[in-house]
CHARMM internal coordinates of N, CA and C (Angstrom, degrees):
IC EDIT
DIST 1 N 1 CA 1.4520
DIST 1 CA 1 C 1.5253
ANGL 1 N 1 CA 1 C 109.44
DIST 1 C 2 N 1.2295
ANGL 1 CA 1 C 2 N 128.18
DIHE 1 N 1 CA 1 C 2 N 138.78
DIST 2 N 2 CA 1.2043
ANGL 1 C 2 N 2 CA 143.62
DIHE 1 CA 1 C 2 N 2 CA -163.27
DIST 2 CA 2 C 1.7746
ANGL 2 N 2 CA 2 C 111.77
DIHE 1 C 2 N 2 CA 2 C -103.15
DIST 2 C 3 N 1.1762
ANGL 2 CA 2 C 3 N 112.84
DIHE 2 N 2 CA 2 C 3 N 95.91
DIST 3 N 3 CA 1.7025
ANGL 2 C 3 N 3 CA 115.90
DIHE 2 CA 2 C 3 N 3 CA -144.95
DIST 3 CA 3 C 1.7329
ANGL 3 N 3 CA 3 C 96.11
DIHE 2 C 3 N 3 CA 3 C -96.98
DIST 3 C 4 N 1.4992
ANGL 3 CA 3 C 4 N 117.81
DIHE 3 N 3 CA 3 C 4 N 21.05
DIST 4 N 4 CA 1.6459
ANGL 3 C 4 N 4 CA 113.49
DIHE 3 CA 3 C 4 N 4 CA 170.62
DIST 4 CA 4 C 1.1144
ANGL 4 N 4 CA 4 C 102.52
DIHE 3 C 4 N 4 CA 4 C -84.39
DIST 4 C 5 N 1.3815
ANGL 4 CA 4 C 5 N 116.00
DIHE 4 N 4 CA 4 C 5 N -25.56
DIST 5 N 5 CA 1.8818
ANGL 4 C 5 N 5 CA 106.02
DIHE 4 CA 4 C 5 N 5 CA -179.41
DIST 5 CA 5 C 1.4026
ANGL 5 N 5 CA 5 C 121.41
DIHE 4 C 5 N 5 CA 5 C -55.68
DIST 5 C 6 N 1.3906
ANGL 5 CA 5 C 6 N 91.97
DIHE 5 N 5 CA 5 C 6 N -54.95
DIST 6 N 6 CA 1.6066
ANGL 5 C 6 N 6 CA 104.64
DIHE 5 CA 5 C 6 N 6 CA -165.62
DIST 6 CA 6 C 1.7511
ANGL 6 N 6 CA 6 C 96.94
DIHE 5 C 6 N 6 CA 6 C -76.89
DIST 6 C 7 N 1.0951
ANGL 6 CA 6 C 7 N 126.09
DIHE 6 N 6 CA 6 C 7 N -12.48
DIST 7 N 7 CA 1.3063
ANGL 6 C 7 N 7 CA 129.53
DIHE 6 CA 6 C 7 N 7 CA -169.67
DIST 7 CA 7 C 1.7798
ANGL 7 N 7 CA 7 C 98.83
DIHE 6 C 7 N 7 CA 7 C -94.44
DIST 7 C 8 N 0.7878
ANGL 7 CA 7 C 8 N 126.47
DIHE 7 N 7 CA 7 C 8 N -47.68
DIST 8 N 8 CA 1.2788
ANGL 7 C 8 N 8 CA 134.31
DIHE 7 CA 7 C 8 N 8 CA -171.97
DIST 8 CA 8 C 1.7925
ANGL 8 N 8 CA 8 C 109.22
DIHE 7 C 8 N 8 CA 8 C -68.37
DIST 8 C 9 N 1.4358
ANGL 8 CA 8 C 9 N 99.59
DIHE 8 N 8 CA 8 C 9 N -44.41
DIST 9 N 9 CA 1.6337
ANGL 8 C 9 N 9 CA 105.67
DIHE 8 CA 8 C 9 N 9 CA 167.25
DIST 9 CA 9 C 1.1272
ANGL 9 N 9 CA 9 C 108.87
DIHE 8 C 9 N 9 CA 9 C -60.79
DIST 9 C 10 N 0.9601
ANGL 9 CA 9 C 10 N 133.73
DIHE 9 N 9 CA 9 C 10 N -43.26
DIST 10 N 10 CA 1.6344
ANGL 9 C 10 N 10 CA 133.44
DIHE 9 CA 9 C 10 N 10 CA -172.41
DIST 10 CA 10 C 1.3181
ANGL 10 N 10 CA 10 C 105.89
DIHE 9 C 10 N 10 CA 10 C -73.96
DIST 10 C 11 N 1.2508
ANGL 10 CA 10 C 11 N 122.96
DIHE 10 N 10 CA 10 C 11 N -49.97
DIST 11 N 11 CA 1.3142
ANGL 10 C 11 N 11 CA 116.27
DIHE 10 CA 10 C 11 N 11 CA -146.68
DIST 11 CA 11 C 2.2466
ANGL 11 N 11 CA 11 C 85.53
DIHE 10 C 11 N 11 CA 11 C -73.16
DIST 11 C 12 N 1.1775
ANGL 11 CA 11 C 12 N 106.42
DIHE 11 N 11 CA 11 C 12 N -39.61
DIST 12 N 12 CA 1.7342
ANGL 11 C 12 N 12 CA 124.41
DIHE 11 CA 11 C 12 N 12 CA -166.42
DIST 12 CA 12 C 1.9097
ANGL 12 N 12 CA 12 C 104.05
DIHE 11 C 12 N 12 CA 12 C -57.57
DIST 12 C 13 N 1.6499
ANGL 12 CA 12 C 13 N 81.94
DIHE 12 N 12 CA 12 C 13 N -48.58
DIST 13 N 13 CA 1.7888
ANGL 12 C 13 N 13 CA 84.28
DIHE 12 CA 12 C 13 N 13 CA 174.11
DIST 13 CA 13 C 1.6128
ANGL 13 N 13 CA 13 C 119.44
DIHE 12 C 13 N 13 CA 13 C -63.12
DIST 13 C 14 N 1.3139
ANGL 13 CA 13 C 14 N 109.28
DIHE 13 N 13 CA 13 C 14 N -54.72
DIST 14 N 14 CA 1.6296
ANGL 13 C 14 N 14 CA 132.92
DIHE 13 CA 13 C 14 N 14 CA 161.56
DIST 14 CA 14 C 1.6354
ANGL 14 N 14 CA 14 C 106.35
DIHE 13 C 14 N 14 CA 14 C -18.61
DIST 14 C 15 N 1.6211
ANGL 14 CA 14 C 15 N 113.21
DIHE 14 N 14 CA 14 C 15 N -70.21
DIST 15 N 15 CA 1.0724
ANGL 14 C 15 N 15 CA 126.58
DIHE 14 CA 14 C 15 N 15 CA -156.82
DIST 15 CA 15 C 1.7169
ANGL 15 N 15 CA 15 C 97.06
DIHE 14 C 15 N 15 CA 15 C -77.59
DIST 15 C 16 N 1.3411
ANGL 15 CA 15 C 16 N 125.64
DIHE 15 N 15 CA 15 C 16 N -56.73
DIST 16 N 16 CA 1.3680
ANGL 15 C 16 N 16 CA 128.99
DIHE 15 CA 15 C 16 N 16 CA -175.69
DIST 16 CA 16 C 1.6341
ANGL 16 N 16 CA 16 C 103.80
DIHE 15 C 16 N 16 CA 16 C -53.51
DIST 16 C 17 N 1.3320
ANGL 16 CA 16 C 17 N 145.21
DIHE 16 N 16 CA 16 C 17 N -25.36
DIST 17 N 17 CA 1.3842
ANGL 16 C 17 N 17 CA 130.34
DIHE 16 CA 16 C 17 N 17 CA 147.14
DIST 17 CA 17 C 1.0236
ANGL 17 N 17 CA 17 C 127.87
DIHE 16 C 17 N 17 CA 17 C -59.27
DIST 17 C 18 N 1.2548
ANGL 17 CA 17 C 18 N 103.91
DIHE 17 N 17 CA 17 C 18 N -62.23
DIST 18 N 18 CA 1.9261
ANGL 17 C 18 N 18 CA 98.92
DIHE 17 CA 17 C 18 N 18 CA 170.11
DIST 18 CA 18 C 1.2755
ANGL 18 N 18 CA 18 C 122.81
DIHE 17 C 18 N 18 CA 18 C -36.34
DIST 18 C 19 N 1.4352
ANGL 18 CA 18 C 19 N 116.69
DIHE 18 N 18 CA 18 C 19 N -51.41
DIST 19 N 19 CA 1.6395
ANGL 18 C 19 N 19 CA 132.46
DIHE 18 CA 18 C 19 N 19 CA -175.45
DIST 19 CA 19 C 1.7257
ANGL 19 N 19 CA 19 C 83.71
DIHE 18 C 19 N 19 CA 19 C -44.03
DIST 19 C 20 N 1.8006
ANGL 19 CA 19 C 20 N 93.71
DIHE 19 N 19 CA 19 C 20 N -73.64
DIST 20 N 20 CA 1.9083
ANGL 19 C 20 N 20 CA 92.60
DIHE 19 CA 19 C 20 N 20 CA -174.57
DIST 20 CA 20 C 0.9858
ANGL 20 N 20 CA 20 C 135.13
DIHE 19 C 20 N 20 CA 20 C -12.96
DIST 20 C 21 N 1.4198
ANGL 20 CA 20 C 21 N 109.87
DIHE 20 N 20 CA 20 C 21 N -74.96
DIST 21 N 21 CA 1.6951
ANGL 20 C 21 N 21 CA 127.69
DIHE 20 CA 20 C 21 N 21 CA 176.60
DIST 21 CA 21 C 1.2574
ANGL 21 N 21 CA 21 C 107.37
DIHE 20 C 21 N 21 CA 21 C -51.69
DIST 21 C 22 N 1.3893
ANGL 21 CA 21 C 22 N 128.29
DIHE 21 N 21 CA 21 C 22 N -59.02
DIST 22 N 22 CA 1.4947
ANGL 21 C 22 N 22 CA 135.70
DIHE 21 CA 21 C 22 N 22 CA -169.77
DIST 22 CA 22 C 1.6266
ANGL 22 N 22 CA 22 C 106.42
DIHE 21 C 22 N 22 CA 22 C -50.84
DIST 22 C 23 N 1.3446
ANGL 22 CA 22 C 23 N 126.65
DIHE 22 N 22 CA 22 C 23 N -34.53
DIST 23 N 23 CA 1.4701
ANGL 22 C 23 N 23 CA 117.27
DIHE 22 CA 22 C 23 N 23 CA -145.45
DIST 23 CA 23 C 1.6542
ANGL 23 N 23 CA 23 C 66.93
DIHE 22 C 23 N 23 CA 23 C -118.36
DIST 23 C 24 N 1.3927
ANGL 23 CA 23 C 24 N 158.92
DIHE 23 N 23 CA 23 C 24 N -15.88
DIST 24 N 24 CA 1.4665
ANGL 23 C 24 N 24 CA 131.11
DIHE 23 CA 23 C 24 N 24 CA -164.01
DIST 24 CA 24 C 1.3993
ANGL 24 N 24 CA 24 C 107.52
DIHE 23 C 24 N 24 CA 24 C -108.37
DIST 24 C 25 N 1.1587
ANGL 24 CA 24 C 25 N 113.25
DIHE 24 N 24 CA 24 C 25 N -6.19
DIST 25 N 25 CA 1.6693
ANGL 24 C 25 N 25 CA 129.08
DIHE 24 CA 24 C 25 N 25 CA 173.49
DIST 25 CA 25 C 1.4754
ANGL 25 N 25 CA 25 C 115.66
DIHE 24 C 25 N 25 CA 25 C -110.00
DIST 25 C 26 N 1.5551
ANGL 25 CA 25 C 26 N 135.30
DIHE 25 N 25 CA 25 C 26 N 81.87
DIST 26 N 26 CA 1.5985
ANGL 25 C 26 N 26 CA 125.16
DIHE 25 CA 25 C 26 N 26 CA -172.63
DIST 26 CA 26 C 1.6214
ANGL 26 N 26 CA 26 C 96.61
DIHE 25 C 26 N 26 CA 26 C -52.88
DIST 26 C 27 N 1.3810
ANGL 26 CA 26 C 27 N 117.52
DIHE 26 N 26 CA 26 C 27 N -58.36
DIST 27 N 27 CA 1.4742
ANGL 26 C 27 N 27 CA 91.98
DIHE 26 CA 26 C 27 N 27 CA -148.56
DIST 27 CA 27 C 1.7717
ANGL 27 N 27 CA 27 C 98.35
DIHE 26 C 27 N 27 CA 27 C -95.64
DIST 27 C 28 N 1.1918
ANGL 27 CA 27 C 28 N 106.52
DIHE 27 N 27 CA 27 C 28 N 57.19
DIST 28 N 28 CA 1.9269
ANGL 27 C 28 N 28 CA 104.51
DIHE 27 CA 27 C 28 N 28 CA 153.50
DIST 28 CA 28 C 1.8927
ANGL 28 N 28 CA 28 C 116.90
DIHE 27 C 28 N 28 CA 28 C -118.43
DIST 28 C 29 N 1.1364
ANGL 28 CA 28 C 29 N 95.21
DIHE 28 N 28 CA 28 C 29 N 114.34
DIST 29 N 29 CA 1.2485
ANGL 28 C 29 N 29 CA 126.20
DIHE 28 CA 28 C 29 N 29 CA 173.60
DIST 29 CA 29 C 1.4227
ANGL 29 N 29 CA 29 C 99.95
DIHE 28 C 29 N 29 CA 29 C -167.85
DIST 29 C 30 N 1.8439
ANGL 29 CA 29 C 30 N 90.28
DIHE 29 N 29 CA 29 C 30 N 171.72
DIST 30 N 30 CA 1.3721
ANGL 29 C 30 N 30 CA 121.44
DIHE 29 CA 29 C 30 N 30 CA -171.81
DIST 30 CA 30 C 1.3570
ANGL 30 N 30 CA 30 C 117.67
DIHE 29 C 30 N 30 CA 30 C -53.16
DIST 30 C 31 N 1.4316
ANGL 30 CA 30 C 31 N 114.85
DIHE 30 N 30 CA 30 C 31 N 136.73
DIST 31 N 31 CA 1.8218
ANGL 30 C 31 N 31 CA 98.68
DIHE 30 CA 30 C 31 N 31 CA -173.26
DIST 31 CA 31 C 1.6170
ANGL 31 N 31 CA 31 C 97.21
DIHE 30 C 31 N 31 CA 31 C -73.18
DIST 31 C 32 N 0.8172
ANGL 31 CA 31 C 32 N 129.17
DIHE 31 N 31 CA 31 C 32 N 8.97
DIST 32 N 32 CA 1.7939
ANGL 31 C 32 N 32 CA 105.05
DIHE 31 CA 31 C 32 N 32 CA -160.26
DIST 32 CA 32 C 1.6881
ANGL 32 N 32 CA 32 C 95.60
DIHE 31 C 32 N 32 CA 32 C -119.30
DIST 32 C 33 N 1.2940
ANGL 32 CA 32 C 33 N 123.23
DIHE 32 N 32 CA 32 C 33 N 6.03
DIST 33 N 33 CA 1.6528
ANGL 32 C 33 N 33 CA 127.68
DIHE 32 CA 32 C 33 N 33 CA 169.13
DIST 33 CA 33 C 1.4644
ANGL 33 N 33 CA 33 C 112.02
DIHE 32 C 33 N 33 CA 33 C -164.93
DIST 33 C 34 N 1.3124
ANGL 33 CA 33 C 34 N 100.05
DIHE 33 N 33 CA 33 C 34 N 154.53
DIST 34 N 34 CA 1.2002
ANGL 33 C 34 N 34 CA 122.78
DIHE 33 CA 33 C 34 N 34 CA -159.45
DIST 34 CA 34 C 2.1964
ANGL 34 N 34 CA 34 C 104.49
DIHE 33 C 34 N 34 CA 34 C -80.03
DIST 34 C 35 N 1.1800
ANGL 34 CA 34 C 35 N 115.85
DIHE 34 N 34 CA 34 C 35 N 16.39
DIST 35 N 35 CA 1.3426
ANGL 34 C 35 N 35 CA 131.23
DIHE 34 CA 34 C 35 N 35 CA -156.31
DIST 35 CA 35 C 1.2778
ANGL 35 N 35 CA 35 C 101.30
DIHE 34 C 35 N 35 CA 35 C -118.39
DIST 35 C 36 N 1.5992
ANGL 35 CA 35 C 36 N 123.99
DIHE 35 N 35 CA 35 C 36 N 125.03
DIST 36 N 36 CA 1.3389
ANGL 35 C 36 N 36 CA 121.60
DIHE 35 CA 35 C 36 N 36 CA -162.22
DIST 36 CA 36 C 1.7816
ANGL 36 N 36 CA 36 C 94.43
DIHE 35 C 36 N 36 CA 36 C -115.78
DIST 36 C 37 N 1.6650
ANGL 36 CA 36 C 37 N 89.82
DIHE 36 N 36 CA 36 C 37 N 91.73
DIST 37 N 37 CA 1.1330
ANGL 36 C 37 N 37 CA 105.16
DIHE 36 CA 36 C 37 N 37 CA -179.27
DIST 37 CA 37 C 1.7359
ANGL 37 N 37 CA 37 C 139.67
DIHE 36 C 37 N 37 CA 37 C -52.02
DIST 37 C 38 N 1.4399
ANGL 37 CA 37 C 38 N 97.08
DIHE 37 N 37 CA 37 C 38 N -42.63
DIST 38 N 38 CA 1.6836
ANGL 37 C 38 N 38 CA 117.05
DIHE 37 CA 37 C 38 N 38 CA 156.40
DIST 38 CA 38 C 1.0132
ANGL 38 N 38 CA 38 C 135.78
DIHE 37 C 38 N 38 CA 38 C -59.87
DIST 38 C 39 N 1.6268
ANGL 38 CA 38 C 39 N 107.38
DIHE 38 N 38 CA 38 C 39 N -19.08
DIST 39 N 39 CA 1.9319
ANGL 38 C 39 N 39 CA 111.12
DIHE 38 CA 38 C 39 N 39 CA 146.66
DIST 39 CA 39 C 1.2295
ANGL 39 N 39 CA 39 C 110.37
DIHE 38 C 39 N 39 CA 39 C -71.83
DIST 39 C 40 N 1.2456
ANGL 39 CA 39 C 40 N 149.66
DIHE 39 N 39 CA 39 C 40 N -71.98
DIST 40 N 40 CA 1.3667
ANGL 39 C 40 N 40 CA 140.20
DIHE 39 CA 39 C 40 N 40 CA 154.56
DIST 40 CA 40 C 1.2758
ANGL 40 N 40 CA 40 C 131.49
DIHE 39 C 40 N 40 CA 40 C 0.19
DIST 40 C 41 N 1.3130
ANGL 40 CA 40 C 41 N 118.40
DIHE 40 N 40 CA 40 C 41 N -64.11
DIST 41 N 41 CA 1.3913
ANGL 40 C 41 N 41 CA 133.90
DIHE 40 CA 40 C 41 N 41 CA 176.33
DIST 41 CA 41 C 1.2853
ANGL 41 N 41 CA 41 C 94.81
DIHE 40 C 41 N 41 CA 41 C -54.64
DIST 41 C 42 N 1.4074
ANGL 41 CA 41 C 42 N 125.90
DIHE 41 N 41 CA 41 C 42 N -69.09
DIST 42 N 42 CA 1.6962
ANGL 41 C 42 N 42 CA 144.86
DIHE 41 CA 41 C 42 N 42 CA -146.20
DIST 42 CA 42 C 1.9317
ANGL 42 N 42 CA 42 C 95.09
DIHE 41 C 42 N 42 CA 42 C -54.35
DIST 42 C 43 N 1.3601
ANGL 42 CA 42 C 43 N 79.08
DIHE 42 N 42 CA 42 C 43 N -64.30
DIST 43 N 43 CA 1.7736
ANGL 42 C 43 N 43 CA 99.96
DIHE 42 CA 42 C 43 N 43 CA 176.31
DIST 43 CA 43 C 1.7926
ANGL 43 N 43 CA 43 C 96.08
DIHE 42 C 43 N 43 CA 43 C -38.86
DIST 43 C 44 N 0.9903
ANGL 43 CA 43 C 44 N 118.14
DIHE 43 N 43 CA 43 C 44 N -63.24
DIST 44 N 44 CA 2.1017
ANGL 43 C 44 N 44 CA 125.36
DIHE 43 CA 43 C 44 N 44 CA -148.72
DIST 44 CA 44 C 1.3573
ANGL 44 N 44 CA 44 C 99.68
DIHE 43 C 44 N 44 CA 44 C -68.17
DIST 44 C 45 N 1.4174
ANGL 44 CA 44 C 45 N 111.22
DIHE 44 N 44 CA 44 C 45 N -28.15
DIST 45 N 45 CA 1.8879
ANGL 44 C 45 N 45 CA 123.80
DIHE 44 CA 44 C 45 N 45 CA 179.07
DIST 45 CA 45 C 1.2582
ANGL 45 N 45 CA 45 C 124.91
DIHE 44 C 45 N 45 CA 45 C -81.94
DIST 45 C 46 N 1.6579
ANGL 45 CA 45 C 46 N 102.26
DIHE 45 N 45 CA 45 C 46 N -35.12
DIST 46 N 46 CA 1.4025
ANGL 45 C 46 N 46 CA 97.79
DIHE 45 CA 45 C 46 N 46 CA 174.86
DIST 46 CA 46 C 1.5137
ANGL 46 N 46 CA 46 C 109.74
DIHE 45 C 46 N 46 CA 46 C -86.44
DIST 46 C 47 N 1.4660
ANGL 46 CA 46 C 47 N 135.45
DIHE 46 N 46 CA 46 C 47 N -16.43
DIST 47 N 47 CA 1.1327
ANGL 46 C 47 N 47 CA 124.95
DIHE 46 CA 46 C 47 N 47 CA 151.45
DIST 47 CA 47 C 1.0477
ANGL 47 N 47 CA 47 C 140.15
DIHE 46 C 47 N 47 CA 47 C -62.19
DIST 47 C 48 N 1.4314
ANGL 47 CA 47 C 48 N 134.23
DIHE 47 N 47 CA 47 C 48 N -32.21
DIST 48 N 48 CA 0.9752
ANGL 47 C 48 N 48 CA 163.21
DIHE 47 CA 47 C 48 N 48 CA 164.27
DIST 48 CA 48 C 1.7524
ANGL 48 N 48 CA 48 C 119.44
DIHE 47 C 48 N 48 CA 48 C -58.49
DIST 48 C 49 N 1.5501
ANGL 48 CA 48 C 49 N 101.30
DIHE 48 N 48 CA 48 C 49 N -32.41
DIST 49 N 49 CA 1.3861
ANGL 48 C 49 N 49 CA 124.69
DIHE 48 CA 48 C 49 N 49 CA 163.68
DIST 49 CA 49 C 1.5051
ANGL 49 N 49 CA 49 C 113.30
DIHE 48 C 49 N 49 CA 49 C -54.77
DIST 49 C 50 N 1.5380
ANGL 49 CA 49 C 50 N 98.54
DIHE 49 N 49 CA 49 C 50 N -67.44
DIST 50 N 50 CA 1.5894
ANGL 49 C 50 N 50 CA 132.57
DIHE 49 CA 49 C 50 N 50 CA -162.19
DIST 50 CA 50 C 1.5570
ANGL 50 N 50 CA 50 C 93.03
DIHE 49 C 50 N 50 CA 50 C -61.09
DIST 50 C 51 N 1.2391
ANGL 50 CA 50 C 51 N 105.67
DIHE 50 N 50 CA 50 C 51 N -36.36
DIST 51 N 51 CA 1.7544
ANGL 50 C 51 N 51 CA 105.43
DIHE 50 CA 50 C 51 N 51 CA 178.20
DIST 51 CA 51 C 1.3099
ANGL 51 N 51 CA 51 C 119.70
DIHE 50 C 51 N 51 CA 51 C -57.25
DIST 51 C 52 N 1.5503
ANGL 51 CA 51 C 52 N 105.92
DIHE 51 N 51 CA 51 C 52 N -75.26
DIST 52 N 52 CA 1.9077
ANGL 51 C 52 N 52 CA 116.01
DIHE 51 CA 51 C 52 N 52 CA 155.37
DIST 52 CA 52 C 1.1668
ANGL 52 N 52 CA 52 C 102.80
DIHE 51 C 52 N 52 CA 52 C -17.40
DIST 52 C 53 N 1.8230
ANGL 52 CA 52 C 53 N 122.23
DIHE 52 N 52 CA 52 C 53 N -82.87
DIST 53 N 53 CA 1.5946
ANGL 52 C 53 N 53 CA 112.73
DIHE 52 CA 52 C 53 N 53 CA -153.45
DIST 53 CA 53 C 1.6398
ANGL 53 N 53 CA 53 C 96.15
DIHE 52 C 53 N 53 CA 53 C -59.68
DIST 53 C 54 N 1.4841
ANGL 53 CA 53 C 54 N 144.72
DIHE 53 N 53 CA 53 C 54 N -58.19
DIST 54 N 54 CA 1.3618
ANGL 53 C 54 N 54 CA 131.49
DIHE 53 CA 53 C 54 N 54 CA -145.18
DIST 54 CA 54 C 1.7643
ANGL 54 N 54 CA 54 C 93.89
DIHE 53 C 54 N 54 CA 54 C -63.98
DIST 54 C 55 N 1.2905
ANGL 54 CA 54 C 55 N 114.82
DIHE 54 N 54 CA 54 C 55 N -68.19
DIST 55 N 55 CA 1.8420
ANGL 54 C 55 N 55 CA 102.32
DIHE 54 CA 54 C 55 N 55 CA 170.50
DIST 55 CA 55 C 1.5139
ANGL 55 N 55 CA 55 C 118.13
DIHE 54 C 55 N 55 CA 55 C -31.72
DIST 55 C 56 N 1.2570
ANGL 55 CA 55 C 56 N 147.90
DIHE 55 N 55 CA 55 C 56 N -47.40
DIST 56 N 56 CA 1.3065
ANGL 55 C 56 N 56 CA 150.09
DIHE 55 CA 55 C 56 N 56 CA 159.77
DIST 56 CA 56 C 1.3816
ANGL 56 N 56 CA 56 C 104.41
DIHE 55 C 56 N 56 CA 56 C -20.85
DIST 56 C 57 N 1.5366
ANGL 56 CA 56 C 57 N 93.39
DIHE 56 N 56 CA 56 C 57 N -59.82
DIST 57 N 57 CA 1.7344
ANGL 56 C 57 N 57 CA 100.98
DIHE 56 CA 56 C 57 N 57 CA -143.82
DIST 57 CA 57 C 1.0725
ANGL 57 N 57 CA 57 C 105.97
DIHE 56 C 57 N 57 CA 57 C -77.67
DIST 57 C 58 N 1.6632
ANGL 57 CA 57 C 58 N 118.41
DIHE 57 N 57 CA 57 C 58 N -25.14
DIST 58 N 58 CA 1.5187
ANGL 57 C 58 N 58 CA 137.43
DIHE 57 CA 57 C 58 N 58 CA -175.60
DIST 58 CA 58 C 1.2688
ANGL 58 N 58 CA 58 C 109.98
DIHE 57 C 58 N 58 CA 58 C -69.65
DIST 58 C 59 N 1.6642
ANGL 58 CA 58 C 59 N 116.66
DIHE 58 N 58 CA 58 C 59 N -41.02
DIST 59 N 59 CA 1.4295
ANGL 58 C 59 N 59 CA 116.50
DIHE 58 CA 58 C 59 N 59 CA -167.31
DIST 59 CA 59 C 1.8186
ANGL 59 N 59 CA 59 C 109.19
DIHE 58 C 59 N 59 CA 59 C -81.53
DIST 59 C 60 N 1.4253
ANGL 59 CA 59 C 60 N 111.80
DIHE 59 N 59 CA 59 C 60 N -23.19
DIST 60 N 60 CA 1.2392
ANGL 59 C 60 N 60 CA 121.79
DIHE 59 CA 59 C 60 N 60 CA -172.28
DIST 60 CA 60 C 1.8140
ANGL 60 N 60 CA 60 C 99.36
DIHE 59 C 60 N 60 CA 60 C -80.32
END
COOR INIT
IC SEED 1 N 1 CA 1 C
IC BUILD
């Protein structure tokens, strides 16, 4: 079984909430910096996702 699929969904779904929350709430971030970390993350997952699925889709 070829585990980028299910890995890539997750990681894409994962990241597309975070993005959510991060960009629909200004003031959520970390109390200890001024850096709204869960856009970052959200952003690094859903690429990182998009990566998995395009290798998936490529190898299939």
């Amino acid at each position: 079984m070829d585990l980028r699929k299910p890995s890539g969904l997750f990681f894409t779904l994962l990241g597309a909430i975070l993005l959510a929350v991060s960009a629909t709430g200004p003031g959520r971030h970390a109390p200890l910096t001024d850096v709204n970390i869960n856009l970052y993350a959200g952003i690094g997952m859903l690429i990182f996702g998009g990566l998995l699925l395009w290798m998936a889709h490529r190898h299939s």
